[in-house]
TIVEXLO-202128 format. One record per residue (C-alpha): x, y, z; residue number from 1. Coordinates in nm, 2 decimals, m for minus. Example, Ala and Ser with C-alpha at 12.3 -4.5 7.8 and 13.67 -1.06 7.14 Angstrom:
TIVEXLO-202128
rec xx 1.23 | yy m0.45 | zz 0.78 | num 1
rec xx 1.37 | yy m0.11 | zz 0.71 | num 2
***
This chain:
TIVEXLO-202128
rec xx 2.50 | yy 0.98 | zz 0.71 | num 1
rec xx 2.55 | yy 1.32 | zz 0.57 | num 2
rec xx 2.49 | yy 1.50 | zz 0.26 | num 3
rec xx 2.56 | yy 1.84 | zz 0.10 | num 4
rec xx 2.29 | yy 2.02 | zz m0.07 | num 5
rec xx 2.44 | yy 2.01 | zz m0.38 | num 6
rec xx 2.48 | yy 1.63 | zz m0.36 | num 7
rec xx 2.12 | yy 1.62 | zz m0.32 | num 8
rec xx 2.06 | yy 1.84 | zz m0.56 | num 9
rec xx 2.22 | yy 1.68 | zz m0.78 | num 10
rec xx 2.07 | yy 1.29 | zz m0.68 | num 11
rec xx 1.69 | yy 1.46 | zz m0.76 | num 12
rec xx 1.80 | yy 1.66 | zz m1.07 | num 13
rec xx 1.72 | yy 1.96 | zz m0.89 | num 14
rec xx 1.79 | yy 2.39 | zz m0.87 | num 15
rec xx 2.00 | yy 2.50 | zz m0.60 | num 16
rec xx 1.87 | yy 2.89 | zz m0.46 | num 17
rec xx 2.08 | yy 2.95 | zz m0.17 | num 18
rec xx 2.38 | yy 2.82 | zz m0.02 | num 19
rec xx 2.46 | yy 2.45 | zz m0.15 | num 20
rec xx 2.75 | yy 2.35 | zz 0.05 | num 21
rec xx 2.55 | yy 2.30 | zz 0.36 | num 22
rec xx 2.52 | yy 1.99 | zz 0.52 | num 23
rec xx 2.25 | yy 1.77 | zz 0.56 | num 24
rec xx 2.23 | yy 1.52 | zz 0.84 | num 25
rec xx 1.87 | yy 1.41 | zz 0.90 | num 26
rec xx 1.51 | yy 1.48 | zz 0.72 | num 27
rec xx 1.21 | yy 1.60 | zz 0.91 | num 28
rec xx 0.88 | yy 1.75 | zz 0.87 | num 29
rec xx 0.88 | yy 2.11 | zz 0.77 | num 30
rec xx 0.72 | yy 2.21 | zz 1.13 | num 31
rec xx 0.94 | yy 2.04 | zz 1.31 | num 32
rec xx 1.30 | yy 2.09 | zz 1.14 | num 33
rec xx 1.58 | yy 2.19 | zz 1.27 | num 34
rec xx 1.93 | yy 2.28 | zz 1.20 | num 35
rec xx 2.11 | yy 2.03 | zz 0.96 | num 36
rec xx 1.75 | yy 1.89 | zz 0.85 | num 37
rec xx 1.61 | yy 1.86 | zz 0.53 | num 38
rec xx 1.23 | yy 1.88 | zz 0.45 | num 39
rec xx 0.99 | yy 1.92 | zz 0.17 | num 40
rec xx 0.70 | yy 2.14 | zz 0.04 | num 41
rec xx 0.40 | yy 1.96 | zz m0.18 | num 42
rec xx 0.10 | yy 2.05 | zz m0.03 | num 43
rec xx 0.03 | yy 2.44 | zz m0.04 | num 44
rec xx m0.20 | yy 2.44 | zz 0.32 | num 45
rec xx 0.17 | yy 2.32 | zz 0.49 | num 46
rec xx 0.33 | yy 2.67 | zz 0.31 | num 47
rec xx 0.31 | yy 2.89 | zz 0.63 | num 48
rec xx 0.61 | yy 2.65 | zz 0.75 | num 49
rec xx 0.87 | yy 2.74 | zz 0.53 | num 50
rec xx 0.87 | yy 3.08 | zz 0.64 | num 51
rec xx 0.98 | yy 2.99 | zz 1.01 | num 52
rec xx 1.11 | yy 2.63 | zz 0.94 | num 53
rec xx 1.47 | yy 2.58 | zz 1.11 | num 54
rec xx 1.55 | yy 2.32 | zz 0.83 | num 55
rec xx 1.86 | yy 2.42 | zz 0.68 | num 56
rec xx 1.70 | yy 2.34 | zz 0.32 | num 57
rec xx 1.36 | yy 2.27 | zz 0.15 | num 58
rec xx 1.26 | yy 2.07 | zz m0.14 | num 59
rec xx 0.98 | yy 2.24 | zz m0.35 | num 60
rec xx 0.81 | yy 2.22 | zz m0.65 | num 61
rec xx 0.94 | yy 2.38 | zz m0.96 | num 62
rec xx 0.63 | yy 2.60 | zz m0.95 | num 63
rec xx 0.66 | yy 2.74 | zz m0.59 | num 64
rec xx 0.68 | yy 3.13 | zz m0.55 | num 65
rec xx 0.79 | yy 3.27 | zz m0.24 | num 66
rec xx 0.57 | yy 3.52 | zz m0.09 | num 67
rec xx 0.83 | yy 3.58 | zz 0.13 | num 68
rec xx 1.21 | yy 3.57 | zz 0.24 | num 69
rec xx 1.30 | yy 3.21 | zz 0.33 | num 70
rec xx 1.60 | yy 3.14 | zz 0.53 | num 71
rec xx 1.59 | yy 2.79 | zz 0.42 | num 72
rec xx 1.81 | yy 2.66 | zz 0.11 | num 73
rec xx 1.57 | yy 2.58 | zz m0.17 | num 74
rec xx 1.61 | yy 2.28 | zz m0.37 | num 75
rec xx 1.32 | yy 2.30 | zz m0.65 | num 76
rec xx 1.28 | yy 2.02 | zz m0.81 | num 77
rec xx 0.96 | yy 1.86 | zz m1.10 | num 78
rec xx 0.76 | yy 1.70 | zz m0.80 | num 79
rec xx 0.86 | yy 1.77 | zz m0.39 | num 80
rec xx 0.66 | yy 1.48 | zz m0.30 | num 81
rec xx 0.87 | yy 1.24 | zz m0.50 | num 82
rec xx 1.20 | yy 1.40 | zz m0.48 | num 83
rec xx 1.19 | yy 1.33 | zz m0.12 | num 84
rec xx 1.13 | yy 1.00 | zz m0.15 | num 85
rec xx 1.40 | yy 0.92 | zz m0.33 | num 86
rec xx 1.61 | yy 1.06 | zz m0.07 | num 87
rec xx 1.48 | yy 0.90 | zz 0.19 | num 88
rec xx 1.52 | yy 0.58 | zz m0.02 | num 89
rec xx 1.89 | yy 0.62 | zz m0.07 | num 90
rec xx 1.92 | yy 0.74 | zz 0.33 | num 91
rec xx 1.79 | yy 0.44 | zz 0.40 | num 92
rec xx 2.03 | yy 0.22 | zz 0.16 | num 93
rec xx 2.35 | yy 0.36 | zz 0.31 | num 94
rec xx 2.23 | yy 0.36 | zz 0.68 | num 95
rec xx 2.12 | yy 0.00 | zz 0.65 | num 96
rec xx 2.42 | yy m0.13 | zz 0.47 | num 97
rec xx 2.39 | yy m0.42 | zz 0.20 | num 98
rec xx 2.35 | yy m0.71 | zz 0.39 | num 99
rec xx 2.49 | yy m1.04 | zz 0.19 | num 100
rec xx 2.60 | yy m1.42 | zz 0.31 | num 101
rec xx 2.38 | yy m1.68 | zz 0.49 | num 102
rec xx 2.36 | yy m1.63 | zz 0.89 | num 103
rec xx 2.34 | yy m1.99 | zz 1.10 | num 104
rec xx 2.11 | yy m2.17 | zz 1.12 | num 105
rec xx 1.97 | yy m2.18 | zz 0.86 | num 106
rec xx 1.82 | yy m2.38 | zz 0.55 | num 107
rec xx 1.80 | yy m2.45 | zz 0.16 | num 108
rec xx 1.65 | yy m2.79 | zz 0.00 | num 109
rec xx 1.79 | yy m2.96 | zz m0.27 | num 110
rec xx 1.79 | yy m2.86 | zz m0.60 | num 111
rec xx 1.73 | yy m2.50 | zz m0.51 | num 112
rec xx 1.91 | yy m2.23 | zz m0.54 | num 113
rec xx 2.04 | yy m1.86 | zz m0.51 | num 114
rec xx 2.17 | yy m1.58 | zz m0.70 | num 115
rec xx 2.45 | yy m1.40 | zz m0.62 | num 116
rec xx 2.48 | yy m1.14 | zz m0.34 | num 117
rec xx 2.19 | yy m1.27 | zz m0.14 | num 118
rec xx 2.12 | yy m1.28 | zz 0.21 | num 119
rec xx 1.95 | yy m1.55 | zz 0.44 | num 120
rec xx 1.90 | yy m1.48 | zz 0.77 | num 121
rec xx 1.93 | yy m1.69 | zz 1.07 | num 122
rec xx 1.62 | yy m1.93 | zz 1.14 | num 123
rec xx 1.49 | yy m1.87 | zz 0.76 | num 124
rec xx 1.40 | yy m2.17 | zz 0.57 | num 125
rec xx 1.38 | yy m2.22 | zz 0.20 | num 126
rec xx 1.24 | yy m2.57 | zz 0.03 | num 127
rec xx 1.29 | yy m2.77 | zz m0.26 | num 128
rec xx 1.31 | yy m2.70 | zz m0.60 | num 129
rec xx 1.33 | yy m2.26 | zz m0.52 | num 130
rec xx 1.46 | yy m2.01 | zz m0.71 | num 131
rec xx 1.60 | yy m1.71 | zz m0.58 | num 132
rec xx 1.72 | yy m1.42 | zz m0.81 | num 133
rec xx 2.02 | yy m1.21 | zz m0.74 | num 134
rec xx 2.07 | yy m0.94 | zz m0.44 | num 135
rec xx 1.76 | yy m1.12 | zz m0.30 | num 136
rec xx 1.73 | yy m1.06 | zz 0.11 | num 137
rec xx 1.54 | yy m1.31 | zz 0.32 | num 138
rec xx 1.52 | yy m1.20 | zz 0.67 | num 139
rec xx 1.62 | yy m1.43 | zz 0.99 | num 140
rec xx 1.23 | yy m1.66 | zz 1.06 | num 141
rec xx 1.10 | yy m1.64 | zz 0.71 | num 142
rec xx 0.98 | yy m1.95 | zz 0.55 | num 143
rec xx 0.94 | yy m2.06 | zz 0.15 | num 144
rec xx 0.76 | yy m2.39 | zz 0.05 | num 145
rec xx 0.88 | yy m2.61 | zz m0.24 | num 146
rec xx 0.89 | yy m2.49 | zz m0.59 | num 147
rec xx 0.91 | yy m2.10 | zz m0.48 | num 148
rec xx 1.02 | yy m1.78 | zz m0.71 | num 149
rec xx 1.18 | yy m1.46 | zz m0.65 | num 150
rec xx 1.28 | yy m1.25 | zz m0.83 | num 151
rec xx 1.61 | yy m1.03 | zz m0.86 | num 152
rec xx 1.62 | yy m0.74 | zz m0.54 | num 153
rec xx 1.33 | yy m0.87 | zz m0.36 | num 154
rec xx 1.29 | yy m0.81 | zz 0.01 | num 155
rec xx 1.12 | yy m1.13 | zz 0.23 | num 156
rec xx 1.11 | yy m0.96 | zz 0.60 | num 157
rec xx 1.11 | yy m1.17 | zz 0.93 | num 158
rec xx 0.89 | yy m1.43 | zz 0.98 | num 159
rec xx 0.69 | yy m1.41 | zz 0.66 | num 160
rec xx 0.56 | yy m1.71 | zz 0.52 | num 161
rec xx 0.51 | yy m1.83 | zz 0.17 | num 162
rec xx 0.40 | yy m2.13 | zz 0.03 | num 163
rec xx 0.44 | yy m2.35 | zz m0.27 | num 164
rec xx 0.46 | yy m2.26 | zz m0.59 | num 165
rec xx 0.45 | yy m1.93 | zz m0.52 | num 166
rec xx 0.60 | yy m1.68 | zz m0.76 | num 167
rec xx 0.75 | yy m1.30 | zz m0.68 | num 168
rec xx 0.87 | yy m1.05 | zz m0.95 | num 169
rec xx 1.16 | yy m0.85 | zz m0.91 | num 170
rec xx 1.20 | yy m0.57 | zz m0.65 | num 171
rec xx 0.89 | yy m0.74 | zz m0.47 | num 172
rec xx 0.89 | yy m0.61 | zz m0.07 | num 173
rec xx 0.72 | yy m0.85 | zz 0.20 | num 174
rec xx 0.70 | yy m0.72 | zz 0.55 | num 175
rec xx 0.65 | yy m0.89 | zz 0.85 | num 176
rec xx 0.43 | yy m1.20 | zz 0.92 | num 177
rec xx 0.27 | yy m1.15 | zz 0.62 | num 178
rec xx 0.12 | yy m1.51 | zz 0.43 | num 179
rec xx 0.12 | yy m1.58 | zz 0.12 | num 180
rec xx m0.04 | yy m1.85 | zz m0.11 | num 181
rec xx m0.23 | yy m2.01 | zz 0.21 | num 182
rec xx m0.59 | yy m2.21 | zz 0.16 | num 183
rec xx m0.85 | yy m2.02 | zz m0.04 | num 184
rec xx m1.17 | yy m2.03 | zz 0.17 | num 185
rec xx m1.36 | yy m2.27 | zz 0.01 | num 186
rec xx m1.58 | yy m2.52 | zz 0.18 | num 187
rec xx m1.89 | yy m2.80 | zz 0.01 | num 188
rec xx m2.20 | yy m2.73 | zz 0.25 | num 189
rec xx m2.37 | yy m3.12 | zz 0.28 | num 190
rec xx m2.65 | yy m3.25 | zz 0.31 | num 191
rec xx m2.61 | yy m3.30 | zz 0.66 | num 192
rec xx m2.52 | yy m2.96 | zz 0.72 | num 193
rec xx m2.13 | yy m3.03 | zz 0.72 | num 194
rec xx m1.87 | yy m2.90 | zz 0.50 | num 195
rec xx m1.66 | yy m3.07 | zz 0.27 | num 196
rec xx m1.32 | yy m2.89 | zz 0.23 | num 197
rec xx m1.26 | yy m2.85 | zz m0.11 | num 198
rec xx m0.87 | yy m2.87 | zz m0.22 | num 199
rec xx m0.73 | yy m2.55 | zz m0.26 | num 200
rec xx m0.44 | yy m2.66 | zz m0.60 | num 201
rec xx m0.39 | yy m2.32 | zz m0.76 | num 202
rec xx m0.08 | yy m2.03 | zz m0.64 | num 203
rec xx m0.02 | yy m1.68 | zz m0.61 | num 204
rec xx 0.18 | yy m1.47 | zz m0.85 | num 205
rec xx 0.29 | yy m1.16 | zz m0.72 | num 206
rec xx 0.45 | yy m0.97 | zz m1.05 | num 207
rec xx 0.72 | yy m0.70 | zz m1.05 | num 208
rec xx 0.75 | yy m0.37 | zz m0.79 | num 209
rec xx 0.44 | yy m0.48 | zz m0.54 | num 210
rec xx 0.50 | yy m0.40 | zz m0.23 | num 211
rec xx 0.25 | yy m0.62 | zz 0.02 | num 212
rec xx 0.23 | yy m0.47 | zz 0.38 | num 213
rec xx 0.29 | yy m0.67 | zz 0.75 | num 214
rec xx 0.01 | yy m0.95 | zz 0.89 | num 215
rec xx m0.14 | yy m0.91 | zz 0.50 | num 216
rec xx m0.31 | yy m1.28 | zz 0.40 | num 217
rec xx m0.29 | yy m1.34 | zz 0.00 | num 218
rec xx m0.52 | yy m1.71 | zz m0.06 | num 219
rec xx m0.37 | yy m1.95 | zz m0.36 | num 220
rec xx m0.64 | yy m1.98 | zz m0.59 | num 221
rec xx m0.87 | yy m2.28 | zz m0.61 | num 222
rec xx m0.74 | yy m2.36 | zz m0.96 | num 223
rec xx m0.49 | yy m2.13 | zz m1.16 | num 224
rec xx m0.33 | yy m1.80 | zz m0.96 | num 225
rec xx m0.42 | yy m1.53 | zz m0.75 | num 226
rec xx m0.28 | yy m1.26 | zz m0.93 | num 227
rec xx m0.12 | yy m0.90 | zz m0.82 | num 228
rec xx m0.02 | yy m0.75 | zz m1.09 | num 229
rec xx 0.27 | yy m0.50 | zz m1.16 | num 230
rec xx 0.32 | yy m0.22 | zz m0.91 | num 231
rec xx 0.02 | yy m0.25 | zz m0.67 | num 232
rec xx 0.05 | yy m0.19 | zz m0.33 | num 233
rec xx m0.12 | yy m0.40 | zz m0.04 | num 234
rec xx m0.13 | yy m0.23 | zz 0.30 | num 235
rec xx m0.11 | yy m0.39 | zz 0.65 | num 236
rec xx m0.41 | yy m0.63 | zz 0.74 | num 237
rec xx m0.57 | yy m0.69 | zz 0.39 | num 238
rec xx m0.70 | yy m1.00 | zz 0.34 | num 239
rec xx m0.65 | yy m1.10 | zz m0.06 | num 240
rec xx m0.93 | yy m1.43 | zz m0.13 | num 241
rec xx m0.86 | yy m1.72 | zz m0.35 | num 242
rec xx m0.87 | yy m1.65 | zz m0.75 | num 243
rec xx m0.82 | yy m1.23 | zz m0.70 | num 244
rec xx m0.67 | yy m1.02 | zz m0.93 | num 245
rec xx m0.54 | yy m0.71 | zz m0.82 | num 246
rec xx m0.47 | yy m0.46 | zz m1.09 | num 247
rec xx m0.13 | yy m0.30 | zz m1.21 | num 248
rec xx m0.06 | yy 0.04 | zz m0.96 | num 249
rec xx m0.35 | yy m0.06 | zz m0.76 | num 250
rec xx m0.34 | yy 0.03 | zz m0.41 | num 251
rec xx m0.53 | yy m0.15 | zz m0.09 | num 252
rec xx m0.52 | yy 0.06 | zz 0.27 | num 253
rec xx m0.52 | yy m0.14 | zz 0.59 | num 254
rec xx m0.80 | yy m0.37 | zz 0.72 | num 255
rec xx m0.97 | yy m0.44 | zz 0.36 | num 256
rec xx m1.07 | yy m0.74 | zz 0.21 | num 257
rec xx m1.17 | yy m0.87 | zz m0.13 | num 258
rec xx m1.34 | yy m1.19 | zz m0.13 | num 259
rec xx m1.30 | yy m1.50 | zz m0.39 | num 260
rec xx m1.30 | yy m1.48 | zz m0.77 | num 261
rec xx m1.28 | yy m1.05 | zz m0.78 | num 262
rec xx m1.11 | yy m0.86 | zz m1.00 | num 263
rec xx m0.97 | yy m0.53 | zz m0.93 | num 264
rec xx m0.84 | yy m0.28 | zz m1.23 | num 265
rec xx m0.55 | yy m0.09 | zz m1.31 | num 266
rec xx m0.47 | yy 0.22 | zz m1.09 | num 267
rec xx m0.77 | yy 0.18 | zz m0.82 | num 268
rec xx m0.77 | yy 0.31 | zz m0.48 | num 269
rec xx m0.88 | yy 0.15 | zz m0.22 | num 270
rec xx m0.89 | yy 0.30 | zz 0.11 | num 271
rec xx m0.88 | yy 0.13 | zz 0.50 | num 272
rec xx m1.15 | yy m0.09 | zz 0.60 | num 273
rec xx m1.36 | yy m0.16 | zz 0.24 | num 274
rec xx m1.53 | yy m0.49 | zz 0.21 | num 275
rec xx m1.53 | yy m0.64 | zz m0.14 | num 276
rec xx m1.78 | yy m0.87 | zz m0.24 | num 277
rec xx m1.66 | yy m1.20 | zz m0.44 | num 278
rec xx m1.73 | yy m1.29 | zz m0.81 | num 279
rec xx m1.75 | yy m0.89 | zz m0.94 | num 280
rec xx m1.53 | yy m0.65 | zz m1.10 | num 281
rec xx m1.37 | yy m0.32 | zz m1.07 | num 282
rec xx m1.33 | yy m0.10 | zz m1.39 | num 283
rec xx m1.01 | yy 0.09 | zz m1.39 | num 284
rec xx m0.92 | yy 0.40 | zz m1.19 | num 285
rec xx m1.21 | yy 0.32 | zz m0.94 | num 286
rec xx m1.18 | yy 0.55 | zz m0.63 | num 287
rec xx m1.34 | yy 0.37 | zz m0.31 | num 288
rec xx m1.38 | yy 0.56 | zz m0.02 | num 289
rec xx m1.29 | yy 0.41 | zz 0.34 | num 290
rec xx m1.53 | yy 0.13 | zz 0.54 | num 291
rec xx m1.71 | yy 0.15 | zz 0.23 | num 292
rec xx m1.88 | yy m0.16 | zz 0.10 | num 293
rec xx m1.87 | yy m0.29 | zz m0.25 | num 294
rec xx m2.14 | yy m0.52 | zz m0.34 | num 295
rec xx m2.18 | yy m0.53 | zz m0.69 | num 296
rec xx m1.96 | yy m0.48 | zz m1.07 | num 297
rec xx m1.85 | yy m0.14 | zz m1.13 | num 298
rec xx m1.81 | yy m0.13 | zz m1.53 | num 299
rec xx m1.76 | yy 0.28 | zz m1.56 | num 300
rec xx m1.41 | yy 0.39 | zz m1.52 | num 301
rec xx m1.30 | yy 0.71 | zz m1.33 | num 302
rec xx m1.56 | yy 0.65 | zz m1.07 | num 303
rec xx m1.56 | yy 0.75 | zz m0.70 | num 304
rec xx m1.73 | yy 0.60 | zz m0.47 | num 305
rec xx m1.85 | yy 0.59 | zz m0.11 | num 306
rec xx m2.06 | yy 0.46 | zz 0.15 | num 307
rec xx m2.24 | yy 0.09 | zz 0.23 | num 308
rec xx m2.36 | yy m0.06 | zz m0.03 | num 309
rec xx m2.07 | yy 0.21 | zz m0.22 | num 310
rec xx m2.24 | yy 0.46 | zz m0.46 | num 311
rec xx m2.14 | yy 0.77 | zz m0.60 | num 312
rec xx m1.96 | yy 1.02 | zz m0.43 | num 313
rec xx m2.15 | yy 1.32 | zz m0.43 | num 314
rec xx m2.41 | yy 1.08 | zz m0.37 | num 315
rec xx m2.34 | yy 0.92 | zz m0.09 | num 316
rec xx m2.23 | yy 1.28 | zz 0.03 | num 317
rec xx m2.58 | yy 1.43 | zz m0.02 | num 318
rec xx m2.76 | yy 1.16 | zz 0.15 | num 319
rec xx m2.52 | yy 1.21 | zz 0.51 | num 320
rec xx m2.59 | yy 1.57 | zz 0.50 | num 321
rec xx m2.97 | yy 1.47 | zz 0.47 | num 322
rec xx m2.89 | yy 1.24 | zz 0.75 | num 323
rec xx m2.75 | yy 1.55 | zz 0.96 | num 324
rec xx m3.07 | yy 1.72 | zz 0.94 | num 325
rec xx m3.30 | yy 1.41 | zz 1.04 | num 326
rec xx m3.38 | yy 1.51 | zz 1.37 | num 327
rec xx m3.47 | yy 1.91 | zz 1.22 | num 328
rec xx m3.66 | yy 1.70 | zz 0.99 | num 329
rec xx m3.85 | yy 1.52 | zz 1.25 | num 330
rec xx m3.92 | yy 1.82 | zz 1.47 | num 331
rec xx m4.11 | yy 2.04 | zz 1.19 | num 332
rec xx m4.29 | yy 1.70 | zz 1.09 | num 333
rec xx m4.40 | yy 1.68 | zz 1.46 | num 334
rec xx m4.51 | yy 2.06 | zz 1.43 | num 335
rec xx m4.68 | yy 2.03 | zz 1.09 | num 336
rec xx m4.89 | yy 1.72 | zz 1.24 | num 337
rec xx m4.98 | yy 1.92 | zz 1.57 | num 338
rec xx m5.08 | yy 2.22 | zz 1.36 | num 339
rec xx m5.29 | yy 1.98 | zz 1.13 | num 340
rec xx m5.46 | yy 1.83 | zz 1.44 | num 341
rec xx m5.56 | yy 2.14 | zz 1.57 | num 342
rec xx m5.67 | yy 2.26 | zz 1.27 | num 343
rec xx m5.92 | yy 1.96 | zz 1.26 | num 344
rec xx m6.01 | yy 2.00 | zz 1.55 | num 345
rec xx m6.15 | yy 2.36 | zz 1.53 | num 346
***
């Protein structure tokens, strides 16, 4: 697939400096371009690169000043970061095709059905009573339970599995394996020391523009719906308990979990490996910092936070530098109790 710069320019609103009729064939990192790439300035501590860079152009911020001659075509544009992606989002449309049509086999139960343009892929299975919106692609091995939604543009890749009742926005993305509106984890403990399993009737909504990551688990709530809300985006390996809801532009990094009956506000961060404990809640814009563990209701927006139980940033950063220093610390303890014990002594 190749573009001119001025095409490009012209897809990402942007300013042409140099030659615009060159053409682009590939995108790369701005170390590592070469001849016919494209690549992208946003973070000033990679700005060395676009001096030497062999990418025949650069996308940069409208704000960028050269401090020296680039041999680079410049495309500046109101955020690099952002720019690019939309390039690599429409690289990726024309170098994937539009796939449409229904491969064999495959399956659809009665009284569902499909909008227009859609694509089921071979080995994918869809129940009774579904819905599926228009340009909607279900890969070949996925699997939908009765009573399903999706909405319009939605992507279901291979082998995901989603069960009943569940309901998807529009321009939802699922990638691989991952399972949706399973069995919350909620067990009776008995008298005898057994546990009773206790029915699981609630579903998952997943609302518009959520993206959900592979081998992700999102639990169907006990009663009513585990809830993501608009935008949010769920990395690989997050584990999603029964009765959760996950803010609007939230975002989850790999290997987290939030247990049962949490709620999670608007625009939060989440980063990899953070446990969540059940039956609390997140204020907005919370920042929580990676294999960090949150064990209790955060009610102060804007926070960030790190560490086991999580606490305040700067906190939690004081307290490892004290760490650091524990065995200096021990040492002229040690010496302060020998000079006391001679001291005595005499």
């Amino acid at each position: 697939m190749k573009f001119t710069v001025s095409e490009i320019a012209q897809m990402l609103n942007g300013t042409v400096v140099g030659n615009d009729q060159i053409t682009i064939n590939s995108a790369a990192k701005i170390e590592e371009g070469m001849p016919g790439c494209i690549s992208f300035l946003a973070n000033s501590k990679y700005e060395h690169h676009i001096y030497t860079t062999q990418s025949s152009a650069v996308i940069v911020n409208k704000d960028f000043v050269p401090k020296k001659d680039i041999p680079a075509t410049l495309i500046y544009v109101d955020n690099a970061y952002t720019a690019f992606t939309i390039l690599l989002e429409e690289y990726q449309k024309r170098l994937a095709g539009i796939k449409t049509g229904v491969e064999q086999p495959s399956f659809i139960g009665e009284n569902s059905e499909t909008g227009e343009n859609c694509y089921r892929g071979a080995f994918s299975y869809i129940g009774k009573n579904c819905v599926i919106g228009k340009e909607v692609k279900i890969y070949p091995q996925a699997w939908l339970g009765d009573g399903v939604e999706v909405g319009d543009y939605s992507v279901i890749h291979p082998g995901v599995k989603i069960y009943d009742n569940t309901v998807i926005g529009k321009n939802v993305t699922i990638f691989a394996n991952t399972v949706i509106g399973s069995d919350g984890f909620g067990f009776a403990p008995q008298a005898d020391g057994s546990y009773k399993t206790i029915p699981q009737l609630g579903n998952v909504i997943i609302e518009d523009n959520v993206s959900i990551g592979a081998n992700a688990t999102i639990d169907c709530a006990t009663m009513g719906s585990t809830i993501i809300r608009q935008g949010a985006k769920i990395d690989n390996l997050v584990q999603i308990a029964h009765n959760v809801e996950i803010g609007k532009n939230t975002v989850i990094a790999a290997q987290s979990g939030v247990s049962g009956s949490t709620t999670i506000g608007e625009q939060c961060v989440i980063a990899g490996q953070v446990g969540v404990v059940g039956h609390i809640t997140v204020a907005n814009n919370t920042k929580v910092g990676a294999q960090s563990g949150l064990a209790k209701s955060i009610k102060k927006e804007g926070l960030s936070l790190s560490g086991s139980p999580a606490r305040d940033l700067n906190e939690h950063l004081r307290s490892m530098a004290l760490v650091r220093r524990l065995p200096e610390l021990e040492e002229r303890l040690k010496d302060l109790e020998r000079k006391q014990e001679t001291s005595d002594f005499q």
